[in-house]
MILUMTOR-499697 format. One record per residue (C-alpha): residue in one letter; z, x, y; residue number from 1. Coordinates in pm, 1 decimal, always signed. Layout:
BEGIN
R fiza       c3       c1       c2 mimar
R    A        Z        X        Y   NUM
...
This chain:
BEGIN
R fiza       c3       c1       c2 mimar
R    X +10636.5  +9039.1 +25906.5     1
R    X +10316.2  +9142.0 +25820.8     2
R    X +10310.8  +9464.2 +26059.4     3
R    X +10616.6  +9565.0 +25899.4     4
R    X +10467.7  +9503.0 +25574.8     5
R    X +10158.1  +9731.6 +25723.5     6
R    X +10395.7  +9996.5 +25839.4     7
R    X +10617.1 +10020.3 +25483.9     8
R    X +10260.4 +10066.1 +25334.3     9
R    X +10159.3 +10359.1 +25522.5    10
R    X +10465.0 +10527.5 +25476.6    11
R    X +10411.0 +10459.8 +25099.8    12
R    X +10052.4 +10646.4 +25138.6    13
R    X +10163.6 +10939.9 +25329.4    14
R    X +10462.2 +11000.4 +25051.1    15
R    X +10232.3 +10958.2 +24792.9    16
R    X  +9977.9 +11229.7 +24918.3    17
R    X +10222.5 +11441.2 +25017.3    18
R    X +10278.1 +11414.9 +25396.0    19
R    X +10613.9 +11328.8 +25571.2    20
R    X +10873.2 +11543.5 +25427.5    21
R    X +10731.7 +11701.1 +25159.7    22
R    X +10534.8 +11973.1 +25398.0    23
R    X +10779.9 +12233.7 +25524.9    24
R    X +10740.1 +12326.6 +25894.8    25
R    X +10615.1 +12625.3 +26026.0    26
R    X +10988.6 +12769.8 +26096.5    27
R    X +11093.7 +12776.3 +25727.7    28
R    X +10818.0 +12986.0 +25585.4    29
R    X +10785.1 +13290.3 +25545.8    30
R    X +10414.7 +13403.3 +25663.8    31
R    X +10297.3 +13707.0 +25420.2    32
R    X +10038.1 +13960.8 +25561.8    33
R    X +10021.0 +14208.3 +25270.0    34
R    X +10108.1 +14264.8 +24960.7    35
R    X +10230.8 +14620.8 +24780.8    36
R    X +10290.5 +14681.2 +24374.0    37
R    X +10393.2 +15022.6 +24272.0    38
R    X +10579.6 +15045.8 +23943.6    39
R    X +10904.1 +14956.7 +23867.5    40
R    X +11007.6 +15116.6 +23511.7    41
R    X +11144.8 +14834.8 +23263.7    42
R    X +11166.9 +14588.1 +23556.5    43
R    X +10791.9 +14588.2 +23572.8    44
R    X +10654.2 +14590.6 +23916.4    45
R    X +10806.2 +14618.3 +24274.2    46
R    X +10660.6 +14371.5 +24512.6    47
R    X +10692.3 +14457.2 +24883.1    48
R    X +10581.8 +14174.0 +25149.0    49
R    X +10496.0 +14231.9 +25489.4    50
R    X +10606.2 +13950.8 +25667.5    51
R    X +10551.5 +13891.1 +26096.2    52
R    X +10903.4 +13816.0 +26268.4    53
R    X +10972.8 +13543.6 +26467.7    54
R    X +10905.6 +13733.0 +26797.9    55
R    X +10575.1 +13826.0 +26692.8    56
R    X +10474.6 +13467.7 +26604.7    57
R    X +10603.7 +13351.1 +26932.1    58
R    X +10463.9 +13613.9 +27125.3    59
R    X +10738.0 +13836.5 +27269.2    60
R    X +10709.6 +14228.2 +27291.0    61
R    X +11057.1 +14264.1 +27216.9    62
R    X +11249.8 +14317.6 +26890.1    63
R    X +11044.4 +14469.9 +26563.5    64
R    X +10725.2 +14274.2 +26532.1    65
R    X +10768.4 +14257.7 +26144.8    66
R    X +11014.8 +14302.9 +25853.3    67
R    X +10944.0 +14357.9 +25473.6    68
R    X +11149.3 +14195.0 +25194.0    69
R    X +11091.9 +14377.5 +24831.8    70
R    X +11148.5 +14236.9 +24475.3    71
R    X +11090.2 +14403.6 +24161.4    72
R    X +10991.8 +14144.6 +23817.8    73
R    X +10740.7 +14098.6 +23542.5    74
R    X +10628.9 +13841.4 +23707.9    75
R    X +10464.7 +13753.8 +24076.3    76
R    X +10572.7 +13430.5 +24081.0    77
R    X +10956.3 +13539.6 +23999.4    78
R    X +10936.9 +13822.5 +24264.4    79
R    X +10855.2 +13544.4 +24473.8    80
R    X +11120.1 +13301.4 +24371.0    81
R    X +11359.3 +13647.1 +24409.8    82
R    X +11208.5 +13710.0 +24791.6    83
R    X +11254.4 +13343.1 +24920.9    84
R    X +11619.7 +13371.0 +24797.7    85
R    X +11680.2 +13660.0 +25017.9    86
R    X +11498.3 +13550.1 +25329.7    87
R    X +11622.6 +13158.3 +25303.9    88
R    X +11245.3 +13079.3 +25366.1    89
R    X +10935.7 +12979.3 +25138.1    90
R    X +10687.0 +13277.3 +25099.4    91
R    X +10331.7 +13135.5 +25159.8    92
R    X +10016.5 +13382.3 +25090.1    93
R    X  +9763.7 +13174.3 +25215.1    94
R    X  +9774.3 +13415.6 +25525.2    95
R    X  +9719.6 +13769.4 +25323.6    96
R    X  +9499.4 +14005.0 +25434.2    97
R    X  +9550.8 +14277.5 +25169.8    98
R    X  +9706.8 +14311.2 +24826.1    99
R    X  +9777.4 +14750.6 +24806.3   100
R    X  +9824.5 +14824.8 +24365.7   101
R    X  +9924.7 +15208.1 +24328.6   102
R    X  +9689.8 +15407.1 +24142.4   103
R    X  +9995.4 +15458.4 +23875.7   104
R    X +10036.7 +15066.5 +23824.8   105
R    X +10026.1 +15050.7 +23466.8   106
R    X  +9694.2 +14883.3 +23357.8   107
R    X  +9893.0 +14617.4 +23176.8   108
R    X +10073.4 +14513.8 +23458.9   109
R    X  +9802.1 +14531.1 +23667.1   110
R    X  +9577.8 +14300.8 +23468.6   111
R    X  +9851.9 +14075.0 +23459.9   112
R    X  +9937.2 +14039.5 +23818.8   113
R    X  +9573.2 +13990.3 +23920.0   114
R    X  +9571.3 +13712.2 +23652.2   115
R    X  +9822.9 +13516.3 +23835.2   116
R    X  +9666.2 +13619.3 +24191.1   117
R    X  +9381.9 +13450.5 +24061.5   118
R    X  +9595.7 +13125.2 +24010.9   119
R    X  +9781.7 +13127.0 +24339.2   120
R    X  +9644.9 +12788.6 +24500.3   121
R    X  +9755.2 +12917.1 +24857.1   122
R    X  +9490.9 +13204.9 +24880.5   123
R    X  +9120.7 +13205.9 +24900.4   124
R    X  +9095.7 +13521.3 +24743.6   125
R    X  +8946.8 +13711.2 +25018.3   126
R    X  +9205.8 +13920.6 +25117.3   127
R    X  +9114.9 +14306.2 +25024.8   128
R    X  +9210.6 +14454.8 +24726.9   129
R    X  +9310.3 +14849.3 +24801.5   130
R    X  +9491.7 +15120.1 +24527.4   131
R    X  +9754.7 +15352.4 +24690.7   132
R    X  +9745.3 +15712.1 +24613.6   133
R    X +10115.8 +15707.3 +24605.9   134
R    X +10366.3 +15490.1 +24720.7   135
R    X +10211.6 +15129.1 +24776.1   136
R    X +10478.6 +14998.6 +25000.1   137
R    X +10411.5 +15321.4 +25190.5   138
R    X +10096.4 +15221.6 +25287.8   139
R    X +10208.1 +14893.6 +25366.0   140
R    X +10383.0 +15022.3 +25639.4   141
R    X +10254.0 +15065.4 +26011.6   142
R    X +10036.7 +15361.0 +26071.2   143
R    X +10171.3 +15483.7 +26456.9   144
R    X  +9890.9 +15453.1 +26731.6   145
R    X  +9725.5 +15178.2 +26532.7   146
R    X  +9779.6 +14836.5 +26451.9   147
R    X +10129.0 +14712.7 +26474.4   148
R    X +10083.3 +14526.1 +26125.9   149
R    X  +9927.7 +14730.8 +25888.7   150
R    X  +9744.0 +14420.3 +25733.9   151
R    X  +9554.3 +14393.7 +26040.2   152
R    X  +9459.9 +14741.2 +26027.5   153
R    X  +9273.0 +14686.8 +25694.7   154
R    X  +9110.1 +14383.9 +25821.1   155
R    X  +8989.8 +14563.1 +26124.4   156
R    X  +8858.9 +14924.2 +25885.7   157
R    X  +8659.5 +14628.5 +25611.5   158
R    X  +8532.6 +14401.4 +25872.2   159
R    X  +8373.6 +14733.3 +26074.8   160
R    X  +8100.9 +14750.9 +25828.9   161
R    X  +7805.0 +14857.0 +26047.4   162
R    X  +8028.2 +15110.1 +26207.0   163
R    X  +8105.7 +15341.1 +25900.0   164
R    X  +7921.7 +15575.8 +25704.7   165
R    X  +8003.0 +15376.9 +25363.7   166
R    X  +8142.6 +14961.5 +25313.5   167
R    X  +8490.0 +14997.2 +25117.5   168
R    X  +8603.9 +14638.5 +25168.2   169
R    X  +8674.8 +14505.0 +24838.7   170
R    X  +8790.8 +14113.5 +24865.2   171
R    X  +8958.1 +14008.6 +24577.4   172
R    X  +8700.0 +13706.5 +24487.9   173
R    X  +8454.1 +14023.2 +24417.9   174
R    X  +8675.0 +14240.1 +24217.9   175
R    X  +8779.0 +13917.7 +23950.6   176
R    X  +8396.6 +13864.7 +23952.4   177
R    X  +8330.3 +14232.8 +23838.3   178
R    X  +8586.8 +14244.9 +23638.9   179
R    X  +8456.3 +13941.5 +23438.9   180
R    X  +8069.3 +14077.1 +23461.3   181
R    X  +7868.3 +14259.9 +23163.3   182
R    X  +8045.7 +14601.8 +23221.6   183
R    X  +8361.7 +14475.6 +23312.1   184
R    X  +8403.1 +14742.2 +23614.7   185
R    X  +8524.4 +14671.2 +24010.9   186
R    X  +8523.9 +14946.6 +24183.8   187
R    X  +8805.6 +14947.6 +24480.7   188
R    X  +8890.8 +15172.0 +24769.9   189
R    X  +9181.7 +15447.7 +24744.6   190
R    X  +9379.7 +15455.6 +25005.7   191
R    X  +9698.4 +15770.6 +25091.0   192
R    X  +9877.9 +15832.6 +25424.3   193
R    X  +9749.9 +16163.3 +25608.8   194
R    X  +9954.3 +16276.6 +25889.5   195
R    X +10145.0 +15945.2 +26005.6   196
R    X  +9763.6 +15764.8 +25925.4   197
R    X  +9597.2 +15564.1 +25639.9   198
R    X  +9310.2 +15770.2 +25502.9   199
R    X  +9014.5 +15593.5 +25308.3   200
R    X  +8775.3 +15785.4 +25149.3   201
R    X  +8753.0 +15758.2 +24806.3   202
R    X  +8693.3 +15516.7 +24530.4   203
R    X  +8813.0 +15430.7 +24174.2   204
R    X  +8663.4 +15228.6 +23886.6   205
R    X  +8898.0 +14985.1 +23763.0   206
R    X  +8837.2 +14836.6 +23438.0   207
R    X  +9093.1 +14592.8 +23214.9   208
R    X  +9342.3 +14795.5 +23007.6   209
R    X  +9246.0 +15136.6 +23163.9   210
R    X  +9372.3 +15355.7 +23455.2   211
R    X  +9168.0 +15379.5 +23708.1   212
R    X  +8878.5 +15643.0 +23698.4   213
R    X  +8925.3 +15796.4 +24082.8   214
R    X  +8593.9 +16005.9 +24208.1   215
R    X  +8623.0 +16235.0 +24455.9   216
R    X  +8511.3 +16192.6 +24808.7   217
R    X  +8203.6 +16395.8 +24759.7   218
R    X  +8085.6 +16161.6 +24452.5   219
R    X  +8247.6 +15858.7 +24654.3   220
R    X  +7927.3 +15837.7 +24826.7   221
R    X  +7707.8 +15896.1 +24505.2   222
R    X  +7863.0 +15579.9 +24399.4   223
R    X  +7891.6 +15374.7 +24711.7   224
R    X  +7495.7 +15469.1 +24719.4   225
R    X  +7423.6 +15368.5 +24419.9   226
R    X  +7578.6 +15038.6 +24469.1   227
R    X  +7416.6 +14950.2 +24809.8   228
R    X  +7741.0 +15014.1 +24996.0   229
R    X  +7576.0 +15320.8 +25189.2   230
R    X  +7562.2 +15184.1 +25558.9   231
R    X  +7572.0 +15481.9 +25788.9   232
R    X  +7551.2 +15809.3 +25589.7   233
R    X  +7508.0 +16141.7 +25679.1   234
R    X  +7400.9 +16441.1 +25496.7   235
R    X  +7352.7 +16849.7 +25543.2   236
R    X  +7074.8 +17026.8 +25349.8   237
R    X  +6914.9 +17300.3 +25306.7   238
R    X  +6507.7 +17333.2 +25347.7   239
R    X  +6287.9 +17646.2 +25351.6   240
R    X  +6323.9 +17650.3 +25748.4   241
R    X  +6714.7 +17628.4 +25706.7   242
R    X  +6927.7 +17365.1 +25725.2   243
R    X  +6899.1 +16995.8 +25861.3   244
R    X  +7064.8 +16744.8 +25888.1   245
R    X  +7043.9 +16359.4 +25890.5   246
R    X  +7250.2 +16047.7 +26001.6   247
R    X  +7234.0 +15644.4 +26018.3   248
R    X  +7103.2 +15699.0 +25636.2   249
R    X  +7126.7 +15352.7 +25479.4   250
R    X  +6964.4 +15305.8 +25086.1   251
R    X  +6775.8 +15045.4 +24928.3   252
R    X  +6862.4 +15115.5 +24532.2   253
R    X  +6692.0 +14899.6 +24221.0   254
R    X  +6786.5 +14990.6 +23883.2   255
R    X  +6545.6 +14943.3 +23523.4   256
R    X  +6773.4 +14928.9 +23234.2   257
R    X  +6625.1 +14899.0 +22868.6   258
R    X  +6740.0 +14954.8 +22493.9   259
R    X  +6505.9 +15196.2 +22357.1   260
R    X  +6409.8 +15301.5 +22010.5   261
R    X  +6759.1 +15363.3 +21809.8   262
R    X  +6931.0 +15161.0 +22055.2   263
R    X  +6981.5 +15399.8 +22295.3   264
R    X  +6974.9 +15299.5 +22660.5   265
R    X  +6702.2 +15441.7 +22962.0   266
R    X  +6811.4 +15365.8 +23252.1   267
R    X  +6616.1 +15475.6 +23595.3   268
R    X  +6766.7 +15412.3 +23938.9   269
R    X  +6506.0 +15454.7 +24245.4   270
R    X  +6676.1 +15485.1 +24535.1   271
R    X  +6503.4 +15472.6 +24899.7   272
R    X  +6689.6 +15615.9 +25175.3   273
R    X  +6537.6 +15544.5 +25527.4   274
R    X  +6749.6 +15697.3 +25798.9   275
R    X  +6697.7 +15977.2 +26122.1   276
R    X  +6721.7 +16293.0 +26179.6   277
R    X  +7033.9 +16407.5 +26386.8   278
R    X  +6931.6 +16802.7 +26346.1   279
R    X  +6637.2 +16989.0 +26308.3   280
R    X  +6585.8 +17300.0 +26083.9   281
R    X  +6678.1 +17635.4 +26225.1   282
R    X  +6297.9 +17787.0 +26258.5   283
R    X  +6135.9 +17429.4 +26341.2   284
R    X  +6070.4 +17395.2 +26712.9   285
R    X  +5881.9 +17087.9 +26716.0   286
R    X  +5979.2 +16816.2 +26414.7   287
R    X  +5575.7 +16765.7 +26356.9   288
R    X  +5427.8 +16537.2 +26122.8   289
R    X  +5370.4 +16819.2 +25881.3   290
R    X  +5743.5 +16927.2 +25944.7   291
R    X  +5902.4 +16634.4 +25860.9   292
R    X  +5766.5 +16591.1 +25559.6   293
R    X  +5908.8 +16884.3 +25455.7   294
R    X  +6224.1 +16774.4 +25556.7   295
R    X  +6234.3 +16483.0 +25390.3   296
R    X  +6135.7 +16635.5 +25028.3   297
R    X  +6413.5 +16903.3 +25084.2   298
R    X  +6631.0 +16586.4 +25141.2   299
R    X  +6503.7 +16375.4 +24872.5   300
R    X  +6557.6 +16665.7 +24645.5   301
R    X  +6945.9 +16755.8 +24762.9   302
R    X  +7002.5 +16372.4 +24751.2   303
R    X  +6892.2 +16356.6 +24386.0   304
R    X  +7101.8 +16641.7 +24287.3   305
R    X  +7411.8 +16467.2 +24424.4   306
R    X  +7356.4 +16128.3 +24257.6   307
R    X  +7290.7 +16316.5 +23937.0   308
R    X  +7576.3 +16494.3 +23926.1   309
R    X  +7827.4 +16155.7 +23981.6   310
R    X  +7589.5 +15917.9 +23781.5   311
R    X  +7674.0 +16209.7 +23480.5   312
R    X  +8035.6 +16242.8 +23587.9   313
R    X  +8073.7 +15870.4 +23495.0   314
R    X  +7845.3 +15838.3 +23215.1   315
R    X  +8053.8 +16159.9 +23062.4   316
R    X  +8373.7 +15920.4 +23116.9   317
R    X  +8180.5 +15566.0 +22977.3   318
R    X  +8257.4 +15394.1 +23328.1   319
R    X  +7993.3 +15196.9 +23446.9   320
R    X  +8069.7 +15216.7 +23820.7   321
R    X  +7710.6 +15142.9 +23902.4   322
R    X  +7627.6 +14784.2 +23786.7   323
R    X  +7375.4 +14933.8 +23490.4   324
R    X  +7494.6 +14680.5 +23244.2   325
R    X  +7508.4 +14332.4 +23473.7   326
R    X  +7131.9 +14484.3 +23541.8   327
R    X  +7065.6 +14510.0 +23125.3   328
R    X  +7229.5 +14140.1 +23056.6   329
R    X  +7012.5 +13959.9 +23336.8   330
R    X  +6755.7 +14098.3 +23196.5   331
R    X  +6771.9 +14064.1 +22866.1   332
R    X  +7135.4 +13943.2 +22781.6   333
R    X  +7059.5 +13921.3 +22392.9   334
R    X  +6982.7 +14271.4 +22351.4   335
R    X  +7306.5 +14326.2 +22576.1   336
R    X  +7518.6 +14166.3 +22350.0   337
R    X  +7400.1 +14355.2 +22016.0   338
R    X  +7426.3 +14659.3 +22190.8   339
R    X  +7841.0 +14600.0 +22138.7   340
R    X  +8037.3 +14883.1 +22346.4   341
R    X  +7865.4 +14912.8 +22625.2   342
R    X  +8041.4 +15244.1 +22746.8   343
R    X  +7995.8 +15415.2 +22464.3   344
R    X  +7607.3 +15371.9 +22494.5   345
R    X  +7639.2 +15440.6 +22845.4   346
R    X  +7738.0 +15794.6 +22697.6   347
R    X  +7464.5 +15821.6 +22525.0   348
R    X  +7171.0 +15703.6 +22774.1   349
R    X  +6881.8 +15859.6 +22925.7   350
R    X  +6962.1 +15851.9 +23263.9   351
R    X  +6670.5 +15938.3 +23562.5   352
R    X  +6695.2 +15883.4 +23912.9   353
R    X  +6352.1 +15843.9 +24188.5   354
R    X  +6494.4 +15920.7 +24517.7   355
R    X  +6208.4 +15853.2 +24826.5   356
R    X  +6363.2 +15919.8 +25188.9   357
R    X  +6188.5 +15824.2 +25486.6   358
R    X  +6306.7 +15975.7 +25822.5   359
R    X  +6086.5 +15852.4 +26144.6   360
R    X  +5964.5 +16056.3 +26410.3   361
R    X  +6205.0 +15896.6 +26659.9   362
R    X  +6481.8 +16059.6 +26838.3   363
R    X  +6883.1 +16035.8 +26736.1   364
R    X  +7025.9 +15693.6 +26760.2   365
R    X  +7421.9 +15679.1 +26700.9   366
């Protein structure tokens, strides 16, 4: 009597938390690897899911090795509730690698759906956040002589950090936590598809309520400097014994900002690139001491021009792609808060940038 009393109470427990029948098995859900959004007129947004078939999870070559279900709603959760009606099987995120918005989301609906992202309790928001230039559920879809699952492919590109000239990954966990930072701004990879391939190399400041500000791929790496994301940069320049050029260039950046007289803002970046060079000037036949030196002014010089010109090509625009007021509120978050728009002083700053590069003596390492 009293084991069966023993067994009737652990069923009890394992009801009560949840256990027994109230987890669904493996087989009837529906396993999400990505996530598209590209607009969908008056029915708000159209959610495509990238889901792994059956034969893929069990591990046969044979049959297609994925299927996609779309929905189209003003909400995520009712695309959802739309999807698991046509696949018979409960959608679970708590496998997604990337969430792809197109780059002509409206900002309303945007906002909204990363709002209840933020609330799903099946993801740890570290899947990467990517905007589509174009069709979203395009780029959701297998790029030939790559990864099978395109979600795989972006986890491969963002995880490869060491082995790219600039970091793009994005995971969602840091764009709601720039988004909610003095400034407001996350800045996320743009992604298109080139010739059968997904192309990455641009960037676009994302701020609530606002399209997204896209910089080209030249000022791409102005900004991806400027926030520390340079990792293995190369440049071509031009120095009075012709051109050189450099490679492996990673930066160290600190920024000063202050509220002046007026209440206008001075901001100064210094930047310190440290990197090698992979090409010596035309008329240099030995890289001396006296050489290089030469050769990094000439690059310190072209490096500031190029940082100028995007640091102005935002501050013309009011976006603060470069972190200037997070660095204004830790340091002084009163006179952040009386400043009051903080783009429109942005406009108005005194902006100067202190670029030092350092290039050692050493040979080419790739």
């Amino acid at each position: 009597m009293r084991a069966v009393r023993l067994g009737a109470a652990v069923l009890l427990l394992l009801t009560l938390s949840g256990c027994g029948g109230a987890t669904n098995p493996i087989d009837d859900r529906a396993l999400v690897l990505g996530v598209a959004a590209d607009a969908a007129g008056k029915q708000g947004i159209n959610y495509t899911m990238e889901i792994p078939s059956p034969q893929s999870l069990s591990g046969s070559s044979g049959g297609n090795q994925f299927y996609t279900v779309s929905a189209a709603s003003h909400s995520f959760d009712a695309a959802i509730s739309h999807m698991e009606n046509k696949t018979s099987r409960d959608i679970y995120l708590g496998q997604m690698h990337v969430l792809i918005m197109a780059l002509d989301l409206p900002s309303n609906l945007r906002d909204r759906m990363l709002a209840e992202e933020q609330r799903i309790g099946e993801t740890d928001h570290t899947e990467w956040l990517v905007l589509a230039d174009g069709q979203a559920a395009r780029v959701l879809q297998p790029p030939p002589l790559q990864e099978r699952l395109p979600a795989f492919f972006y986890s491969t590109h963002f995880d490869c950090r060491g082995c790219q000239a600039v970091d793009y990954g994005v995971p969602a966990w840091r764009a709601e936590a720039d988004l909610a930072s003095p400034g407001g701004t996350a800045v996320l990879p743009v992604a298109r598809v080139e010739d059968g391939s997904i192309a990455i190399d641009r960037v676009a400041a994302v701020q609530p309520g606002q399209p997204p500000h896209v910089f080209d791929q030249a000022e791409t790496v102005g900004v991806m400097t400027l926030r520390g994301k340079l990792t293995k940069g190369s440049f071509i320049f031009p120095t009075p014994f012709g051109n050189a050029a450099v490679r492996s260039m990673r930066a160290k950046v600190s920024r000063q900002v202050a509220i002046g007289p007026g209440g206008r803002l001075h901001i100064r970046v210094d930047v310190r690139y440290s990197g090698l060079v992979s090409q010596s000037p035309d008329r240099v036949v030995h890289l001396t001491r006296a050489a290089l030196s030469v050769v990094e002014r000439s690059c310190a010089q072209a490096l500031t021009r190029r940082l100028m010109l995007v640091v102005h090509h935002a501050q013309k625009a009011g976006v603060d792609a470069f972190q200037f007021a997070q660095a204004l509120y830790l340091k002084d978050p009163e006179s952040y808060r009386r400043l009051g728009d903080f783009s429109q002083a942005l406009r108005r700053a005194d902006i100067a940038i202190r670029v030092e590069v350092h290039l050692p003596e050493q040979g080419i390492v790739v």
